[in-house]
TIDREN-384619 format. One line per 3 residues: number of its first residue (from 1); their letters; for each residue x, y, z of N, C-alpha, C. Coordinates in pm, whole numbers. Example, Ala and Ser with C-alpha at 12.3 -4.5 7.8 and 13.67 -1.06 7.14 Angstrom:
2
1	as	1319,-569,780,1230,-450,780,1320,-330,780 ~ 1285,-225,708,1367,-106,714,1290,3,787
END
This chain:
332
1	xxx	-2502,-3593,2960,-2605,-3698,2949,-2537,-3832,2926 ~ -2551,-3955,3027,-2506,-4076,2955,-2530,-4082,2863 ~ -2455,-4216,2814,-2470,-4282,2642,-2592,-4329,2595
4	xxx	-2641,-4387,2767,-2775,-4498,2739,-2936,-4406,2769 ~ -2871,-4307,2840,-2990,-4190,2911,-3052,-4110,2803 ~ -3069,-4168,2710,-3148,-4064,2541,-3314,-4139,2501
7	xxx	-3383,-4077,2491,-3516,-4130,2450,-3528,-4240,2315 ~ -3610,-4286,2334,-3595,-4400,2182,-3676,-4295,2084 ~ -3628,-4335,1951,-3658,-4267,1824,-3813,-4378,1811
10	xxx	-3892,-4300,1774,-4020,-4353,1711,-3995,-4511,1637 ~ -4079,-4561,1662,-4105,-4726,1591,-4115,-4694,1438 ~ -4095,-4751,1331,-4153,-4757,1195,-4322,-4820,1221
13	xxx	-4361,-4765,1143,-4540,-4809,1162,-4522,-4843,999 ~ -4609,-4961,1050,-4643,-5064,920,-4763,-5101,900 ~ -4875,-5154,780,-4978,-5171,809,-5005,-5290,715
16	xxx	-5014,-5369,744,-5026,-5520,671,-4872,-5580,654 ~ -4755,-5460,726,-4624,-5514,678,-4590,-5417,565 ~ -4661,-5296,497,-4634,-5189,430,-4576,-5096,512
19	xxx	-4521,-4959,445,-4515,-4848,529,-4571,-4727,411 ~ -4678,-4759,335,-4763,-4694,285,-4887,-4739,267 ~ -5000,-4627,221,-5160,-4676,201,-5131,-4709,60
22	xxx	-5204,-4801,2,-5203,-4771,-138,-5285,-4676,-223 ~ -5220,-4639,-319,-5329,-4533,-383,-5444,-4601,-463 ~ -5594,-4529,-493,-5695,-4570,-554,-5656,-4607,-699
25	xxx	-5735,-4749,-744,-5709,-4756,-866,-5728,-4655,-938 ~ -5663,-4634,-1069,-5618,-4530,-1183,-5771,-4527,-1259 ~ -5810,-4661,-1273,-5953,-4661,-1349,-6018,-4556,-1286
28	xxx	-6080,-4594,-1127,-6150,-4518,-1050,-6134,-4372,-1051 ~ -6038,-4313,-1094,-5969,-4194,-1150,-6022,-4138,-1294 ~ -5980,-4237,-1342,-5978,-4204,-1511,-6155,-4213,-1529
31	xxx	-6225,-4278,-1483,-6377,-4272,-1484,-6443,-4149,-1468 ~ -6377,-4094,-1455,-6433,-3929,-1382,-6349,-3820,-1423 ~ -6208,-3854,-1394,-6182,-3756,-1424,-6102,-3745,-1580
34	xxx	-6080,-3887,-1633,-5961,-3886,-1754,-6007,-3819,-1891 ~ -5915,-3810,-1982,-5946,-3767,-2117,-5845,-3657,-2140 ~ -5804,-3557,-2035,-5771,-3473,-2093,-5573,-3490,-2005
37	xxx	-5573,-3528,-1934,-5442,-3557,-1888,-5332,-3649,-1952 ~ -5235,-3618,-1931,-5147,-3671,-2035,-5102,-3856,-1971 ~ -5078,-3932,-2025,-5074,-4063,-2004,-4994,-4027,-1807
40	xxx	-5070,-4142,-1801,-4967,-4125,-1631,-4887,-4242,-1614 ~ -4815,-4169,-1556,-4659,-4284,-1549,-4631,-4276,-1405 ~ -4613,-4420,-1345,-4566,-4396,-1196,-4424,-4423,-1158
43	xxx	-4357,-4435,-1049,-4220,-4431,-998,-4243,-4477,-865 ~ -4177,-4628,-829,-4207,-4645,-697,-4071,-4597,-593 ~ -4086,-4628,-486,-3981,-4622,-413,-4012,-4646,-262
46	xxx	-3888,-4603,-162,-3966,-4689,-59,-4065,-4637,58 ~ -4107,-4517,59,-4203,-4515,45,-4383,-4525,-56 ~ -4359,-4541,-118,-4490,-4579,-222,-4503,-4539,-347
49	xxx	-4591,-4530,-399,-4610,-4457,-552,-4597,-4397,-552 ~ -4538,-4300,-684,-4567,-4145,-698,-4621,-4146,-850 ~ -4739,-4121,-864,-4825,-4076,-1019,-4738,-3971,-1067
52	xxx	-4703,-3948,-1226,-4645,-3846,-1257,-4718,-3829,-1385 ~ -4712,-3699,-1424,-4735,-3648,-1589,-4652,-3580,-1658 ~ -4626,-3633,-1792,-4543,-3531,-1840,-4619,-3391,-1984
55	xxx	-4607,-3277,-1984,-4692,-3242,-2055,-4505,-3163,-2186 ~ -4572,-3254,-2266,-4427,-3217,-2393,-4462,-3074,-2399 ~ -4350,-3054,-2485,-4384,-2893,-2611,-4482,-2929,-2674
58	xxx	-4546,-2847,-2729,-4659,-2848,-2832,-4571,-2811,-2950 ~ -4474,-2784,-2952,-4408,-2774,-3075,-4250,-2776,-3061 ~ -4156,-2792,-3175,-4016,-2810,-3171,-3937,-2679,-3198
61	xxx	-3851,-2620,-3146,-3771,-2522,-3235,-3627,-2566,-3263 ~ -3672,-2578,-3419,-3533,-2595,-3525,-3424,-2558,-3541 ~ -3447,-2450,-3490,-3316,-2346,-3448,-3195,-2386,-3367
64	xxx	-3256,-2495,-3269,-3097,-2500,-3190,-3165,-2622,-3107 ~ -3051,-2710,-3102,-3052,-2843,-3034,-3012,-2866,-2902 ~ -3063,-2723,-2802,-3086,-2731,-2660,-3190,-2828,-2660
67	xxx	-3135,-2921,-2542,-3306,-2980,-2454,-3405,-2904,-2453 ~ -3566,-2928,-2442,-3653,-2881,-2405,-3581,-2787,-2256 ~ -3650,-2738,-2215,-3675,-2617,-2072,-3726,-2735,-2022
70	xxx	-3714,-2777,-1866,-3756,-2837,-1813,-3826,-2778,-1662 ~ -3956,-2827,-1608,-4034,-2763,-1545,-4108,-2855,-1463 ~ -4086,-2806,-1326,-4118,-2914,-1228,-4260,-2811,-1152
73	xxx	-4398,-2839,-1173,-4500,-2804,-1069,-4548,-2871,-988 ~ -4539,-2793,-862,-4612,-2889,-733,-4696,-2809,-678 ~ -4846,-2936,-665,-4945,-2826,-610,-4940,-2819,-491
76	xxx	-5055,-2788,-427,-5125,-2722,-289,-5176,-2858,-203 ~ -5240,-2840,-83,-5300,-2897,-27,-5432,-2965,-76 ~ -5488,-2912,-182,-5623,-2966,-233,-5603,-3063,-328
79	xxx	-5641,-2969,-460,-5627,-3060,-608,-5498,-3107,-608 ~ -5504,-3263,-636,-5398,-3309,-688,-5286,-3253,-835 ~ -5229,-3302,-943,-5170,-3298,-1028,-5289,-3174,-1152
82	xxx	-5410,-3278,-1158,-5481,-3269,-1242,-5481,-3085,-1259 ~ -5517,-3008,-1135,-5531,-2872,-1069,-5414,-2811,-1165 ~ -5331,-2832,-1197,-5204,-2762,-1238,-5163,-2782,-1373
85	xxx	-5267,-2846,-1454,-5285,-2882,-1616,-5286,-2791,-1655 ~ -5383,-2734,-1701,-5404,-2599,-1756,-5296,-2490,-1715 ~ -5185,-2491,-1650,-5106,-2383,-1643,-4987,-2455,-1695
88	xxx	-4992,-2579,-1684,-4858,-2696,-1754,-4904,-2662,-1889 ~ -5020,-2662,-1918,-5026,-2683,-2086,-4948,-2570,-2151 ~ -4976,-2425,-2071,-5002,-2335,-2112,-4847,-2296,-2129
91	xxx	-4777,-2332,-2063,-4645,-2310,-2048,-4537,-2423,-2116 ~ -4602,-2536,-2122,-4557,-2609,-2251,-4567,-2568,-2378 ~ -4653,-2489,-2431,-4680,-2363,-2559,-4612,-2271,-2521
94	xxx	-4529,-2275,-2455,-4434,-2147,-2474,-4319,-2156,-2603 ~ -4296,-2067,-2692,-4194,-2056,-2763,-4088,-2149,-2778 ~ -4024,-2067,-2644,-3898,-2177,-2598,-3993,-2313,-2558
97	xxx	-3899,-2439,-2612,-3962,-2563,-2602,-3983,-2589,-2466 ~ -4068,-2637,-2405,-4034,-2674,-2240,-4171,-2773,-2225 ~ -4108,-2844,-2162,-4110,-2959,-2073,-4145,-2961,-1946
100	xxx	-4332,-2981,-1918,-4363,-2980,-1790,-4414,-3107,-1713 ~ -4301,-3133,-1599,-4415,-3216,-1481,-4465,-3164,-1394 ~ -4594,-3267,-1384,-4673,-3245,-1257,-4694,-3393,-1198
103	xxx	-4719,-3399,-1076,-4734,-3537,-1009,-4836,-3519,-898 ~ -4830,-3587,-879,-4942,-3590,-702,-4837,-3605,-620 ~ -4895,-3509,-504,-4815,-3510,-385,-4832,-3637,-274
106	xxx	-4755,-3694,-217,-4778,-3825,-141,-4980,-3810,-61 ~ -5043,-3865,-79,-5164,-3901,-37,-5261,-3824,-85 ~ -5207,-3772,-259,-5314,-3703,-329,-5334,-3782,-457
109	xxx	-5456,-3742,-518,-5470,-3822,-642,-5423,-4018,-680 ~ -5326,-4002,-736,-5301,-4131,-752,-5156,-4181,-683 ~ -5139,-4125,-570,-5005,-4170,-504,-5028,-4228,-368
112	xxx	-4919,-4258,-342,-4942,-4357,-197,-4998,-4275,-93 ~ -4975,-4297,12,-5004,-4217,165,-4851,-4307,210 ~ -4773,-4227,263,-4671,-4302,321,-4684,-4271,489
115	xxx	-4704,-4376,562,-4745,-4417,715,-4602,-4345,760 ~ -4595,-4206,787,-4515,-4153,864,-4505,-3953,841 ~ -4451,-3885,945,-4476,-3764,904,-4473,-3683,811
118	xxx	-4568,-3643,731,-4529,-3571,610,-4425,-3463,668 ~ -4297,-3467,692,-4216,-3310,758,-4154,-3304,535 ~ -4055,-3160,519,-4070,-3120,401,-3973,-3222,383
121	xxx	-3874,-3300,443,-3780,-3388,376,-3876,-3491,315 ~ -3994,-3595,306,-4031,-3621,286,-4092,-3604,157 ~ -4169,-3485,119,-4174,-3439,-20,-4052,-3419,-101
124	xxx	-3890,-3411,-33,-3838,-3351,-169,-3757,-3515,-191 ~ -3786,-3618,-78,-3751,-3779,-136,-3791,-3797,-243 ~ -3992,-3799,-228,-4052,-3766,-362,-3988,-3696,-490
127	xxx	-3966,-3573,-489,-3884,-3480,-594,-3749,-3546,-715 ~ -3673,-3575,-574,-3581,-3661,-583,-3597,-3806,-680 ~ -3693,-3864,-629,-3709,-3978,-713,-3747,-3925,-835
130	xxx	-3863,-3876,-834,-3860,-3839,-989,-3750,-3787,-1049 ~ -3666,-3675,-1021,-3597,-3649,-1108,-3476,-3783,-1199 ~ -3437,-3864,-1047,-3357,-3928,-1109,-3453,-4066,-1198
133	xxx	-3555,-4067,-1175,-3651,-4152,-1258,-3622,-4083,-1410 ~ -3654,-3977,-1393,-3691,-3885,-1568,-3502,-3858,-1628 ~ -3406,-3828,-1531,-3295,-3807,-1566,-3297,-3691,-1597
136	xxx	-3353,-3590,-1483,-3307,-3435,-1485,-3213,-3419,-1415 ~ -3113,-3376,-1421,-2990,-3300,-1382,-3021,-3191,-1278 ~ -3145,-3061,-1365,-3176,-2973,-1282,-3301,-2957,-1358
139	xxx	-3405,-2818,-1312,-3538,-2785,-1343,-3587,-2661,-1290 ~ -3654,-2559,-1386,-3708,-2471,-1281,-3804,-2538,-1209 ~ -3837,-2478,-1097,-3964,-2552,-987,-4066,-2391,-975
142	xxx	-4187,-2439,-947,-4299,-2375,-942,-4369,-2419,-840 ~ -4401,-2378,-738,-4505,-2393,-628,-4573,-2366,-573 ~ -4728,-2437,-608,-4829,-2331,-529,-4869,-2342,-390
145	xxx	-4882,-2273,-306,-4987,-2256,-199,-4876,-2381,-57 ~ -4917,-2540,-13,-4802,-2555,7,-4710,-2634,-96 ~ -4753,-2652,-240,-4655,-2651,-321,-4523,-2548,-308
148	xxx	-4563,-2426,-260,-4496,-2335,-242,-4335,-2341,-161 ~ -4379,-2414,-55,-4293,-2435,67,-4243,-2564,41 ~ -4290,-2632,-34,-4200,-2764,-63,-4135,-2727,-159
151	xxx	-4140,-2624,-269,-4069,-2604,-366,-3921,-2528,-281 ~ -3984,-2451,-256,-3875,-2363,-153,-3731,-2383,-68 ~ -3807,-2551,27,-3744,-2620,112,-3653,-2700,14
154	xxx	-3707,-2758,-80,-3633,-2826,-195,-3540,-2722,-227 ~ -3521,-2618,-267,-3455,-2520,-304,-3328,-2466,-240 ~ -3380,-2534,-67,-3288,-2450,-3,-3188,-2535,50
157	xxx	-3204,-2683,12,-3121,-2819,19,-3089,-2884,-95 ~ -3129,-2854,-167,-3043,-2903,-280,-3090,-2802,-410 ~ -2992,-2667,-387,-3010,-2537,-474,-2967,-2582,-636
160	xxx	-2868,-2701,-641,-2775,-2743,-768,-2869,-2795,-861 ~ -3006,-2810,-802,-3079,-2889,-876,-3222,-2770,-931 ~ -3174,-2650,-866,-3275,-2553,-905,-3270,-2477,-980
163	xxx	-3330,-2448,-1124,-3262,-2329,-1217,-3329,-2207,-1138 ~ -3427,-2238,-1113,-3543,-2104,-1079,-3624,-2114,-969 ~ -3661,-2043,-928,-3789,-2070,-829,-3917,-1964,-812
166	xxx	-4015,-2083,-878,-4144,-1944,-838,-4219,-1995,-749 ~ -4268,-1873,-659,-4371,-1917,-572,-4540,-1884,-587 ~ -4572,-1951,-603,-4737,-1853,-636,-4842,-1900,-565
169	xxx	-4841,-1781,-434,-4947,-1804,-276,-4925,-1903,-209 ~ -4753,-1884,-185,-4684,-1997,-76,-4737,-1987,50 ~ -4738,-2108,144,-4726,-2157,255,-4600,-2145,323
172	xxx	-4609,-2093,446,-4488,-2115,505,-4461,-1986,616 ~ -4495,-1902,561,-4517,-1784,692,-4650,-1739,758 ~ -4698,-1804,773,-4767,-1818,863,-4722,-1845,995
175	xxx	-4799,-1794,1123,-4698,-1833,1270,-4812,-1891,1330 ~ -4769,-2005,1398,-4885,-2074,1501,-4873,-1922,1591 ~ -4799,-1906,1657,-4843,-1779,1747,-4938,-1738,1700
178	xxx	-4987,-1737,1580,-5082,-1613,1579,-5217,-1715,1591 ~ -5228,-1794,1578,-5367,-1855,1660,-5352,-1882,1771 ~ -5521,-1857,1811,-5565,-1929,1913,-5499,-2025,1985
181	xxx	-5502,-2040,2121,-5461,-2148,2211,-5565,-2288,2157 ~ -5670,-2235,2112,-5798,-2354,2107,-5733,-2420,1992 ~ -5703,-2323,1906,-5696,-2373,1729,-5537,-2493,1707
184	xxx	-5435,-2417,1852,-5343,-2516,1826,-5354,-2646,1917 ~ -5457,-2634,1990,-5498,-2720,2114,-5550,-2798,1990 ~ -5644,-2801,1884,-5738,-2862,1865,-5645,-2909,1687
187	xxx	-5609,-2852,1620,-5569,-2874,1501,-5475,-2963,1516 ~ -5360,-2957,1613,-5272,-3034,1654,-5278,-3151,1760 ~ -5447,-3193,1739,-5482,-3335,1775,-5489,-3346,1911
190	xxx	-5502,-3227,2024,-5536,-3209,2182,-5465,-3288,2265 ~ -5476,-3340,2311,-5384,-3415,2439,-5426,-3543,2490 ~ -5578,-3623,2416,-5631,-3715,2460,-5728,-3785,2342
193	xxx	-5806,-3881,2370,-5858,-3978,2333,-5973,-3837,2267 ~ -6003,-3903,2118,-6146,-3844,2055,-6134,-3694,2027 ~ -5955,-3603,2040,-5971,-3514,1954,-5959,-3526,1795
196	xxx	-5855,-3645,1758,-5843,-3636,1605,-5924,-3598,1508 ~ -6078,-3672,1536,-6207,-3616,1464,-6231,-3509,1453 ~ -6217,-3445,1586,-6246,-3289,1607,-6126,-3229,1497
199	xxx	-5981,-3228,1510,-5877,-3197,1419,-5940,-3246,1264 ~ -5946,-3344,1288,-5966,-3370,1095,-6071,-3277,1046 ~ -6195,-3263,1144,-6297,-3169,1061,-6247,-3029,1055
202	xxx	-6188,-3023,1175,-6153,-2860,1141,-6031,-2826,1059 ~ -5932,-2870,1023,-5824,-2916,914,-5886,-2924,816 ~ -5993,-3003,802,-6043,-3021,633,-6158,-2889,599
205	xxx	-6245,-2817,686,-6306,-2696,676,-6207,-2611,641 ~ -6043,-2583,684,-5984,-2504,625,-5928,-2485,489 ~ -5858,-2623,457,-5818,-2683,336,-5905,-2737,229
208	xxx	-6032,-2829,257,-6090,-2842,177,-6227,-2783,127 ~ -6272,-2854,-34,-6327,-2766,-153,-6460,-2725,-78 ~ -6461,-2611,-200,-6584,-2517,-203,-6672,-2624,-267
211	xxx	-6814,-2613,-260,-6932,-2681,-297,-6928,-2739,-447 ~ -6920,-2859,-474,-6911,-2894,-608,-7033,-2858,-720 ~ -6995,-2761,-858,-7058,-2739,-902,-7157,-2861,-944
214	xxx	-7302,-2784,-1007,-7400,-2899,-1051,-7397,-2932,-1210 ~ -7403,-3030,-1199,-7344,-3055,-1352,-7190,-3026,-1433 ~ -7157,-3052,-1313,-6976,-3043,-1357,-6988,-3122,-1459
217	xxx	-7021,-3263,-1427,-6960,-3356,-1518,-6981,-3313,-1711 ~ -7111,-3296,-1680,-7135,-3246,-1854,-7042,-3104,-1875 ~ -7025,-2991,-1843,-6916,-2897,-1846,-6770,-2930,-1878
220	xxx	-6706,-3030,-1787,-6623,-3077,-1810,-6578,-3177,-1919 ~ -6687,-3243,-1976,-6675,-3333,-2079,-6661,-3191,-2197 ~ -6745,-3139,-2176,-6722,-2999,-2308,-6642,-2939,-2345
223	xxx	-6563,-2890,-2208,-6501,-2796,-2239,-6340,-2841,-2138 ~ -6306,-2970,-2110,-6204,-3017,-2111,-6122,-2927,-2024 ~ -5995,-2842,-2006,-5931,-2780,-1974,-5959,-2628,-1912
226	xxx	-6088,-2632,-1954,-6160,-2469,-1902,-6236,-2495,-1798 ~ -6268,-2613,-1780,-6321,-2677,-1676,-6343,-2792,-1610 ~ -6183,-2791,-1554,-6090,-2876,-1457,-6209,-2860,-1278
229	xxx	-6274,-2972,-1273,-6363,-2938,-1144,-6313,-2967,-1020 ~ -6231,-2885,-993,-6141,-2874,-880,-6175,-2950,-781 ~ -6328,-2881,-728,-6376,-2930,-622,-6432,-3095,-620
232	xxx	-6459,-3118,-724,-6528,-3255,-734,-6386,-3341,-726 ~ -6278,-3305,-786,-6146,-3409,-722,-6140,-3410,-620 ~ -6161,-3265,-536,-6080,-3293,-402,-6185,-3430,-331
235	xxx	-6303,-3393,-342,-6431,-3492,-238,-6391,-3605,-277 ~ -6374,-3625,-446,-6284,-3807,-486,-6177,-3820,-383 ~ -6100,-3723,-373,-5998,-3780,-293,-5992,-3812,-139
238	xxx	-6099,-3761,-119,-6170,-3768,20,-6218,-3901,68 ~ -6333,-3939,-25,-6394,-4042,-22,-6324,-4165,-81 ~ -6243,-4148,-198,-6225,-4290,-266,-6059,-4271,-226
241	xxx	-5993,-4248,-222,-5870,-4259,-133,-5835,-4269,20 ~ -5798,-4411,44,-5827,-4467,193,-5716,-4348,257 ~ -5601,-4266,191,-5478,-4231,272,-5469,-4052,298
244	xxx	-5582,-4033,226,-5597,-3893,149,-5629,-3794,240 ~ -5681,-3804,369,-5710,-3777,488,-5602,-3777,588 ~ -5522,-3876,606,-5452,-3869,678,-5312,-3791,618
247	xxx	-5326,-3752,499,-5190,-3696,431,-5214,-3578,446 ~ -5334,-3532,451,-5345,-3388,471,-5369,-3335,573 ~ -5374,-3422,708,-5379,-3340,814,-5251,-3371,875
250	xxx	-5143,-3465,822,-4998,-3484,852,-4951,-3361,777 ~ -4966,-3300,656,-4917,-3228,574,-4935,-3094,631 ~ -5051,-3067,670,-5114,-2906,758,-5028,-2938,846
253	xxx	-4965,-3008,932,-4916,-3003,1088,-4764,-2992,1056 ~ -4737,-3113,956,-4578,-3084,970,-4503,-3061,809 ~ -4575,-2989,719,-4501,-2992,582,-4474,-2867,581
256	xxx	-4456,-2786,674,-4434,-2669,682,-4497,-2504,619 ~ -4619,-2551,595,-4739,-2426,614,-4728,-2311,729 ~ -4671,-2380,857,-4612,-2231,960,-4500,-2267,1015
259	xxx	-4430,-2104,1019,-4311,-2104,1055,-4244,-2135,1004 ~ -4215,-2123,879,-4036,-2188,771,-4020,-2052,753 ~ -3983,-1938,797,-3880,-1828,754,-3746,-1848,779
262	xxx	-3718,-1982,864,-3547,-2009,835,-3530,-2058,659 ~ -3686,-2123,592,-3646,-2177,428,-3621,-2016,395 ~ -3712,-1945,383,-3709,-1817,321,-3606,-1732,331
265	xxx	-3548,-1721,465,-3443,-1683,512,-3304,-1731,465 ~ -3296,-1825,416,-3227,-1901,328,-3200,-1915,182 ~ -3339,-1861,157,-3315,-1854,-50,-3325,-1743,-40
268	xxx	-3347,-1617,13,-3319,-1492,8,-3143,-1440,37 ~ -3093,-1535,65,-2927,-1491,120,-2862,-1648,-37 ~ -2963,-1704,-50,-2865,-1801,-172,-2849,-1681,-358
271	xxx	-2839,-1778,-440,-2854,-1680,-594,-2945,-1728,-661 ~ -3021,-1859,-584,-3133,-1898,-700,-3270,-1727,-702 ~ -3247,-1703,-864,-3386,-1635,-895,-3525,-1704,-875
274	xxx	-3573,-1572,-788,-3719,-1612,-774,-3799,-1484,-780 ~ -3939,-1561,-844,-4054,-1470,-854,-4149,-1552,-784 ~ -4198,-1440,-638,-4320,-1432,-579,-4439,-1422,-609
277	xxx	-4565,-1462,-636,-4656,-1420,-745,-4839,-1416,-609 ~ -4850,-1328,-550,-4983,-1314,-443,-5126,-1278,-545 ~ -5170,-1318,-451,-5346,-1312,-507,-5366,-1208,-428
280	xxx	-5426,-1060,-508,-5497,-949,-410,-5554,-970,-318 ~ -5640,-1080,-300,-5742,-1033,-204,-5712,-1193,-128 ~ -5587,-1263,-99,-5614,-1406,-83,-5646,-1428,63
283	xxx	-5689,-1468,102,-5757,-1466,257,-5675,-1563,332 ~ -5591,-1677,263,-5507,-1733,372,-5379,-1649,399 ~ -5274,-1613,269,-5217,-1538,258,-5192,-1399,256
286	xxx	-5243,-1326,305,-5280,-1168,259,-5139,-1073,253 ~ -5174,-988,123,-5049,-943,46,-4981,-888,161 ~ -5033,-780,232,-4916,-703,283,-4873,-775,458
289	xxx	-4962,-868,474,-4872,-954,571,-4730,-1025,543 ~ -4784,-1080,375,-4689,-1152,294,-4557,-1065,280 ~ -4592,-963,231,-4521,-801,190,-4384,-844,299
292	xxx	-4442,-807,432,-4377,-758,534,-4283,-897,619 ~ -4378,-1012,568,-4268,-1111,626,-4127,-1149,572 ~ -4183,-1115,378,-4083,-1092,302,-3916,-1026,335
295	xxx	-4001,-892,363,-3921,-778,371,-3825,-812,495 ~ -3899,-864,614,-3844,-866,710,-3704,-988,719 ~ -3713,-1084,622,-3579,-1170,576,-3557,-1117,496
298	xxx	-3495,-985,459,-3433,-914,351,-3475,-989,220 ~ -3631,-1003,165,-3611,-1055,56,-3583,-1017,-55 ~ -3524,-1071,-192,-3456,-974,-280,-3551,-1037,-405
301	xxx	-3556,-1154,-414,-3684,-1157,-510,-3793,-1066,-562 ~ -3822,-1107,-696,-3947,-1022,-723,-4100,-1073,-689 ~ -4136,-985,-642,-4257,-1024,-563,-4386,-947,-662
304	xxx	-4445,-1002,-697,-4587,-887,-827,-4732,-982,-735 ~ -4817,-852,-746,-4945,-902,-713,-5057,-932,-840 ~ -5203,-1060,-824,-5217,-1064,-947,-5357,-1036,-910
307	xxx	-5448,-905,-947,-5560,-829,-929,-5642,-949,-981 ~ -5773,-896,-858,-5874,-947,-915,-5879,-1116,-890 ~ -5831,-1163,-762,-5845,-1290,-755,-5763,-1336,-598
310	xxx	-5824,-1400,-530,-5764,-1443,-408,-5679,-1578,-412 ~ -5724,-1663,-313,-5590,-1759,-338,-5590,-1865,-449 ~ -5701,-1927,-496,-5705,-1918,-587,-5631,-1893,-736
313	xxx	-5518,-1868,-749,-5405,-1791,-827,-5409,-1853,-956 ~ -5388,-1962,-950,-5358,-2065,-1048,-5459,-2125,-1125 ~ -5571,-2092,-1095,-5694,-2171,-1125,-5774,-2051,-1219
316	xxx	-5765,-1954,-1125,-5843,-1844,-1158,-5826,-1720,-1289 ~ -5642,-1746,-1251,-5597,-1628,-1306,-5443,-1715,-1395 ~ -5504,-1825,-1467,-5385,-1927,-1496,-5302,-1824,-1652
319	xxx	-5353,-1798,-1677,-5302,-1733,-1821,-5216,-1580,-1762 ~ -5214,-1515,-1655,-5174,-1411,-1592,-5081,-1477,-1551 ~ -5084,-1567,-1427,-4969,-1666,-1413,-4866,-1692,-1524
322	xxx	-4900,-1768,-1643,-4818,-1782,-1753,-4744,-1694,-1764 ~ -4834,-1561,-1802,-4705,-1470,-1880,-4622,-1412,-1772 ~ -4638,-1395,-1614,-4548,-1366,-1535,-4421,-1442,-1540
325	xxx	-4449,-1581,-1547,-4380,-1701,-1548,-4273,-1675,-1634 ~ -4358,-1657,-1781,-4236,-1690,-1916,-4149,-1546,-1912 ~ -4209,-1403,-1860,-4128,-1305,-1864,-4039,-1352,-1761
328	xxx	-4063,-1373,-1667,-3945,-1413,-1577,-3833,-1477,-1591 ~ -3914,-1616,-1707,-3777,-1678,-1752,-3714,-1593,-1837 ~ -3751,-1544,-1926,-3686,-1484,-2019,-3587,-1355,-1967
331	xx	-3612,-1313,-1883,-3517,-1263,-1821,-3401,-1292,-1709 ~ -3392,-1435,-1725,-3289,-1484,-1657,-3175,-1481,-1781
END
């Protein structure tokens, strides 16, 4: 091939002279949803904001002047940060002292939308900044759903920075082969003028919330942490976040939800420990598909199923989660 005979690399896209959306004011946030989240602290960089939380120990141990345990969760495609409280808290009360973040993923909750492909290098820039923002060295990581696959991909490029890795109802093996010609014709934005609409609705029927309960708001004022209203964030983030839309149907297409068994294939042949953690009955993921894609990259991880709850994992079955979690550590 000549020198000069190569295609041009994509333009930078800018939008007022940015190369991010901005995220919704924090008020507009905190109006609805605040009280029970821990102060939020942001981190810019050059792509945009990143909202972060830190949730301390609930208590000190006297015994020995190790650092806190440090603990990095990243959620899913839906709920932002907020979604992953109640399992941060819960694991910040662990014994051993530890130290949990959670943040919003680029064009969730209170973070930018950055005007370019969500692919997984993109999330672990994000990662990246925070850590060297907070001055972690390293961290276990936890990831749900495609938290899962960004935890993973992070894992499998920069392992030095991973103590641990759990996955709980990862993204990532899934195969476009296995849909429809229509579904990749149509999810992946068709070939002409006036499919995107068609893609965004059917992208967001897959990914987004179930019917918002009635009277969340009084529930939630009550009972704080027992009832985190999942669904009523995601529609905030729908409606009152200009970028929140377009992050998630960049994120379904290219953050690697199908086809990463080269990541898997990869932390199964590295030494970082990991625990797999499936929802019985989860309908995106289903166990013994999961089982077998596993198996089929020789995986050596521990893989446990958690009865009585589909994908859902974290929300549903957050205190089951925990103690898988802390036995796990404790046996490293």
């Amino acid at each position: 091939m000549s020198l000069y005979n190569v295609p041009a690399l994509p333009q930078l896209f800018q939008l007022d002279g940015q190369v991010s959306i901005p995220h919704p004011p924090a008020e507009a946030f905190n109006t609805l949803f605040g009280g029970v989240l821990p102060p939020a602290q942001t981190v810019t960089s050059y792509w945009g904001v990143t909202t972060y939380y830190l949730t301390q120990p609930s208590h000190a141990n006297p015994s020995t002047s190790n650092p806190p345990r440090r603990v990095v969760l990243i959620h899913g495609l839906g709920t932002p940060a907020i979604g992953l409280l109640p399992l941060a808290t819960l694991l910040a009360a662990a014994s051993t002292p530890t130290t949990v973040l959670i943040y919003d993923n680029w064009g969730h909750g209170l973070s930018s939308t950055p005007l370019t492909a969500h692919v997984p290098g993109l999330f672990h820039s994000q990662i990246l900044h925070l850590l060297s923002h907070l001055h972690w060295t390293s961290a276990h990581f936890l990831g749900y759903s495609l938290g899962g696959i960004i935890a993973a991909s992070f894992a499998q490029y920069h392992a030095s920075l991973v103590e641990s890795l759990v996955l709980v109802a990862p993204a990532g093996l899934l195969r476009k082969s296995h849909l429809s010609a229509w579904s990749r014709f149509v999810e992946w934005g068709g070939w002409g003028w006036g499919w995107e609409g068609i893609s965004a609705r059917k992208i967001y029927e897959f990914v987004g919330p179930g019917p918002v309960e009635e009277g969340w708001e009084k529930k939630f004022k009550e009972k704080g942490l027992d009832a985190v209203p999942r669904n009523a964030v995601q529609v905030w983030e729908r409606e009152k976040h200009s970028g929140h839309m377009l992050s998630l149907i960049s994120s379904y297409r290219y953050g690697g939800l199908y086809d990463s068994h080269d990541t898997y294939a990869s932390i199964a042949k590295g030494d970082i420990a990991t625990l797999t953690l499936l929802g019985e009955s989860d309908g995106f993921f289903e166990v013994e598909y999961m089982k077998k894609e596993l198996e089929a990259l020789a995986w050596i991880g521990k893989v446990q199923v958690v009865n009585g709850v589909g994908h859902g994992v974290v929300a549903e079955k957050t205190k089951e989660v925990k103690d898988s979690v802390l036995a796990f550590w404790d046996e490293l």
